[in-house]
DODO-830316 format. One record per residue (C-alpha): x, y, z. Coordinates in steps of 0.5 Angstrom, whole numbers, padded with zeros to 4 digits, always signed. Layout:
REM residues N
XYZ/...
//
This chain:
REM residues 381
+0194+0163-0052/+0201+0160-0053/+0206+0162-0048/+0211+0168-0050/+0217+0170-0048/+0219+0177-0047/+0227+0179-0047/+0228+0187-0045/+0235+0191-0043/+0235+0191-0035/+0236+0198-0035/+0234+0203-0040/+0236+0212-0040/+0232+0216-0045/+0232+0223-0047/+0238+0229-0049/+0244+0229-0045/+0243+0221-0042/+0250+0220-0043/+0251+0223-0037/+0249+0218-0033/+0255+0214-0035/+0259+0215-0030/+0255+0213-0024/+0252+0207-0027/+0260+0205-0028/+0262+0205-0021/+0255+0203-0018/+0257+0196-0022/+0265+0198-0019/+0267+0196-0026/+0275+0198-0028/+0277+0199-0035/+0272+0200-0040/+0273+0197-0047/+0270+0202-0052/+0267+0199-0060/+0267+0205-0064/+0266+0205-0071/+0273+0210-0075/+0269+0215-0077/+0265+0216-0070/+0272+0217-0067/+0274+0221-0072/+0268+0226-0072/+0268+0226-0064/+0262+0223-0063/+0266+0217-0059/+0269+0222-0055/+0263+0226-0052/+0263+0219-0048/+0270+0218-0047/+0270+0226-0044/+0266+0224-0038/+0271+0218-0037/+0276+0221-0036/+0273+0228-0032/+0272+0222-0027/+0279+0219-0028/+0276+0213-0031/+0280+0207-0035/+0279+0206-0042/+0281+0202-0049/+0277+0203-0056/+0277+0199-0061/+0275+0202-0067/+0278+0196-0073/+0269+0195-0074/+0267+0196-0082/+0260+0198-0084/+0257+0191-0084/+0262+0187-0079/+0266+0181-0081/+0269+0176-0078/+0275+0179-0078/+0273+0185-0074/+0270+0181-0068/+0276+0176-0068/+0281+0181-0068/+0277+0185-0062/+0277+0179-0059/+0284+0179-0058/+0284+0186-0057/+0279+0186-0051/+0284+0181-0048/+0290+0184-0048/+0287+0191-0045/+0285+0189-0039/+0278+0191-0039/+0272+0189-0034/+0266+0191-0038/+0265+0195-0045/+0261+0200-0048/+0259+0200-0055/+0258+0206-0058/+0255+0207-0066/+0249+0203-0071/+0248+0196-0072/+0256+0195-0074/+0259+0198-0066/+0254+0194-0063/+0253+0187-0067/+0260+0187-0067/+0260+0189-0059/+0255+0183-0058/+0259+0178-0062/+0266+0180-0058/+0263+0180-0051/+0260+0173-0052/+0265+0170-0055/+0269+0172-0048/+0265+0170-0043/+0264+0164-0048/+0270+0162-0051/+0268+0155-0053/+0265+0160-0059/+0271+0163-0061/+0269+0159-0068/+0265+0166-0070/+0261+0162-0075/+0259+0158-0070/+0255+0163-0066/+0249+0163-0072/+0242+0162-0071/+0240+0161-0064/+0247+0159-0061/+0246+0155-0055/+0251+0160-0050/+0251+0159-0043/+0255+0165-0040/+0251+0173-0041/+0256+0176-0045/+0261+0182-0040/+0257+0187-0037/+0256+0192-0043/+0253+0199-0044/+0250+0200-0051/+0250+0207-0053/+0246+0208-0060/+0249+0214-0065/+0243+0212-0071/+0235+0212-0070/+0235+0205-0074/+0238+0199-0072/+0236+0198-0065/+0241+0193-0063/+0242+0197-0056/+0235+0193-0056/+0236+0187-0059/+0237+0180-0058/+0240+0179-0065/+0247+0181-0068/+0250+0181-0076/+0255+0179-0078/+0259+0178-0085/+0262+0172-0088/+0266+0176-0093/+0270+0169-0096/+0262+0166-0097/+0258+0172-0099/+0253+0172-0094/+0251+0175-0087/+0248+0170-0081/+0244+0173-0076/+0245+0171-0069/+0240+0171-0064/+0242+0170-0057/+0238+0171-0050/+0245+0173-0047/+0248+0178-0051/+0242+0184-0049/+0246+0190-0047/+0245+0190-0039/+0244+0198-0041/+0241+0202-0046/+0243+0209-0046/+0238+0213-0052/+0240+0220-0052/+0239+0224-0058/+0244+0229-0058/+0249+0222-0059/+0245+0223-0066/+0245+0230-0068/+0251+0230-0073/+0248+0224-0077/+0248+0226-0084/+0241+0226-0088/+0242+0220-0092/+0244+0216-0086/+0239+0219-0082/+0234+0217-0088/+0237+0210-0089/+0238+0208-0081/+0229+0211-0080/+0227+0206-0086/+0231+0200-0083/+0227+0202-0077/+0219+0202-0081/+0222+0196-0084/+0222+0193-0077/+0216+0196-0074/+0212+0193-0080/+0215+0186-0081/+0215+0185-0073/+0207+0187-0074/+0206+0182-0079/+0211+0177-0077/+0209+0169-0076/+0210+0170-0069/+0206+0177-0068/+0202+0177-0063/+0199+0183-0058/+0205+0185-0053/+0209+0187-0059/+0204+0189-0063/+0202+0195-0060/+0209+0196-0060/+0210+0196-0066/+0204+0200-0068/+0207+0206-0064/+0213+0206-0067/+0210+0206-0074/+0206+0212-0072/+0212+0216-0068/+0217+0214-0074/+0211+0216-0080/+0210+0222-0077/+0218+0224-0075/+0223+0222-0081/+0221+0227-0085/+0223+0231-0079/+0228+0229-0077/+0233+0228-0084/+0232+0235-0084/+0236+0236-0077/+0229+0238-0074/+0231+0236-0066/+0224+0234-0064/+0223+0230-0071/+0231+0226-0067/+0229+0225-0061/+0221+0222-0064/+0225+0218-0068/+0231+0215-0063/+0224+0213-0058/+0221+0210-0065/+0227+0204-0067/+0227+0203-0059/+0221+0202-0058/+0220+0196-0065/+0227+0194-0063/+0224+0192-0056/+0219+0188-0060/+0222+0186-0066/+0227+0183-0062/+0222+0178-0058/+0217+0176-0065/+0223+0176-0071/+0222+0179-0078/+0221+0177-0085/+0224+0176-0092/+0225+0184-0093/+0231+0184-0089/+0233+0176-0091/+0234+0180-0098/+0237+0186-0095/+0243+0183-0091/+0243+0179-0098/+0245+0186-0101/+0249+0187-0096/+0254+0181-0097/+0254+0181-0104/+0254+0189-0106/+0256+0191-0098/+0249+0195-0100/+0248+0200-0094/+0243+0195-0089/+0237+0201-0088/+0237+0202-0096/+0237+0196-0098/+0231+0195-0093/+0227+0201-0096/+0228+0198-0102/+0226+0191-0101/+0220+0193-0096/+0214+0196-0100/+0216+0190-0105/+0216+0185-0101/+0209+0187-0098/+0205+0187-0104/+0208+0180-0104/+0205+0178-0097/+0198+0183-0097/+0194+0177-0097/+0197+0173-0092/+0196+0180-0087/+0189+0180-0085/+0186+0187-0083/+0193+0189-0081/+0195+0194-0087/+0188+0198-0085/+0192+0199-0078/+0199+0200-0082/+0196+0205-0086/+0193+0208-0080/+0199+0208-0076/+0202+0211-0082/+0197+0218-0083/+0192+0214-0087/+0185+0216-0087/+0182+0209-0088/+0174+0211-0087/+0171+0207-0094/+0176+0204-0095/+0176+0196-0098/+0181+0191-0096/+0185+0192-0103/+0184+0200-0101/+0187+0200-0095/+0192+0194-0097/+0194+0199-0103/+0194+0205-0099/+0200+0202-0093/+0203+0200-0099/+0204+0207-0102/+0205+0210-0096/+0211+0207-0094/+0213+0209-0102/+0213+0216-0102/+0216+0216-0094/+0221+0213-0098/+0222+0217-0104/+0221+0223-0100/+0227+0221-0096/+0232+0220-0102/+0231+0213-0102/+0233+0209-0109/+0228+0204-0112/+0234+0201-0117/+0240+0198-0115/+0245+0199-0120/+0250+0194-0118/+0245+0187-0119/+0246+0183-0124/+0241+0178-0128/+0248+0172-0126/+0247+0174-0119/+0239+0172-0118/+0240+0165-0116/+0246+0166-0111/+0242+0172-0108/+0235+0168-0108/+0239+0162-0104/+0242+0165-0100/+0236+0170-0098/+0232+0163-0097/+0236+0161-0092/+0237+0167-0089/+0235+0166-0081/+0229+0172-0082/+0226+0167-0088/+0223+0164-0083/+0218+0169-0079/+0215+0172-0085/+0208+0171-0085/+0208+0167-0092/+0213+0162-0095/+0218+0164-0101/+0221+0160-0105/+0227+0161-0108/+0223+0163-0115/+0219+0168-0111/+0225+0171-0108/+0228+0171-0117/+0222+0175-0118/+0222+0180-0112/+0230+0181-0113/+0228+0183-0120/+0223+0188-0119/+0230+0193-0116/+0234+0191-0122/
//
């Protein structure tokens, strides 16, 4: 067997009310002054503040910095920078989806690696030195996993791209997956963010660099996500808390085998049309398994399975046929489109390239071609 590496958080809590541990975690460090990223409308909706109210029952400092846009930019890392700078702050708590916490990542390395400061130079895999600062990463979403994660995205808004950074050090020290910070997550979130994680599940499944540590990880999170999301867009407390545990557990395996093409044409959506990261995912991934069926083995008859299918009988072209349609009509039952309205037949190349050199392309388990990635955009139009 090849040699594997395995990146895992130090320390992860899970279960309603695990952000109460926060206090004691932040004196056992004998840290000072939090930082606080926190996405405007968690701020305004008082989400953030369920943990800042535990900050200050103990008389402990904070700053928040909230200037963080659903897909974050270059700016909004730039100008948390500066911002974690002039506050003084020892370490910091991220607090939100992917877009709090990737720009988390990017801030803390860039601190502790101020060599990097140039944003666009953390893309792909950046040969930082320094751990990022002691960071406590509290997930809003059952989605992104980005507590989980090696990786973090951020978008170039003057070029119309997203680049995907992956960094053994900016794994938050401690995740913090409470279900009840994710409770007041609106149905089409709630159903955006769920299909993001089946999409991480089922491309780290059947990525290029799959193999058995992360993929029965992976299964389990396909089965708990299958059997939950219905669940949990209907504000069901079990189908939440099955759910937060669902995108962690992909996250702890995703983040170790890479992913594929669906999220190279998701993060491309993203940049041009700032397409929602989960919609864009739920859109592209049955397409894009059709596309990779035959590279696959056997694996669609356990994707299946995982997903609820009874596969007695079932030839390969059956069970291949049936993951595929499992996971449109989760979709479609969920509220996810299947057209994107906003593209256009111009756009095709740029979004082909840029897809193509997206740092997920690799992983996928069959090679794309610009053309190929023509063909799949066009099955959205």
């Amino acid at each position: 067997m090849a040699v594997n590496r395995f990146v895992l958080n130090g320390i992860s809590y899970h279960g309603k009310g695990a952000i109460a541990e926060i206090p004691g975690l932040v004196e056992a460090k004998g840290c000072k002054k939090a930082f606080i990223a926190s996405d405007p409308d968690l701020v305004r909706f008082g989400i953030t503040k369920k943990v800042t109210d535990l900050l200050d029952a103990k008389g402990m400092a904070y700053s928040v910095y909230s200037d963080i846009k659903p897909n974050p930019t270059i700016e909004n890392v730039k100008s948390g920078v500066e911002a974690y700078k002039a506050s003084g702050a020892d370490y910091m708590i991220t607090i939100g989806g992917g877009s709090s916490m990737d720009t988390g990542k990017a801030i803390g390395i860039i601190i502790n690696n101020p060599e990097f400061a140039d944003v666009r130079s953390l893309e792909g895999v950046a040969p930082t030195k320094n751990r990022t600062v002691f960071t406590i990463a509290v997930p809003t979403t059952a989605g992104t996993a980005a507590e989980a994660t090696i990786n973090y995205v951020i978008t170039d808004v003057e070029k119309k791209r997203k680049f995907v950074c992956v960094d053994v050090n900016d794994i938050p020290d401690i995740a913090i997956v409470d279900p009840d910070m994710m409770s007041t997550m609106p149905k089409g979130l709630t159903a955006a963010t769920g299909m993001d994680a089946l999409t991480h599940a089922i491309e780290g499944y059947t990525t290029a660099a799959a193999w058995e540590l992360a993929d029965c990880l992976n299964l389990e999170a396909i089965k708990l996500i299958a059997a939950n999301l219905r669940k949990a867009v209907n504000n069901d407390p079990e189908g939440r808390e099955a759910m937060a545990l669902g995108q962690f557990v992909t996250g702890m395996a995703f983040s170790n085998v890479g992913l594929g093409i669906a999220h190279s044409m998701a993060h491309t959506l993203g940049a041009v049309y700032d397409t929602p990261h989960g919609v864009a995912c739920a859109m592209m991934l049955p397409i894009v398994m059709e596309y990779n069926q035959d590279a696959t083995g056997d694996k669609f008859k356990h994707i299946a399975e995982a997903m609820g299918v009874d596969t007695t009988g079932m030839d390969e072209a059956a069970y291949r046929k049936a993951a595929i349609d499992a996971v449109k009509q989760l979709s479609a039952d969920v509220g996810i489109p299947t057209r994107l309205e906003a593209m256009k037949e111009e756009d095709l190349q740029f979004l082909a390239e840029s897809a193509a050199a997206d740092a997920c392309a690799p992983g996928n388990p069959k090679p794309a071609t610009v053309e190929d990635f023509k063909t799949l955009f066009r099955k959205i139009m």
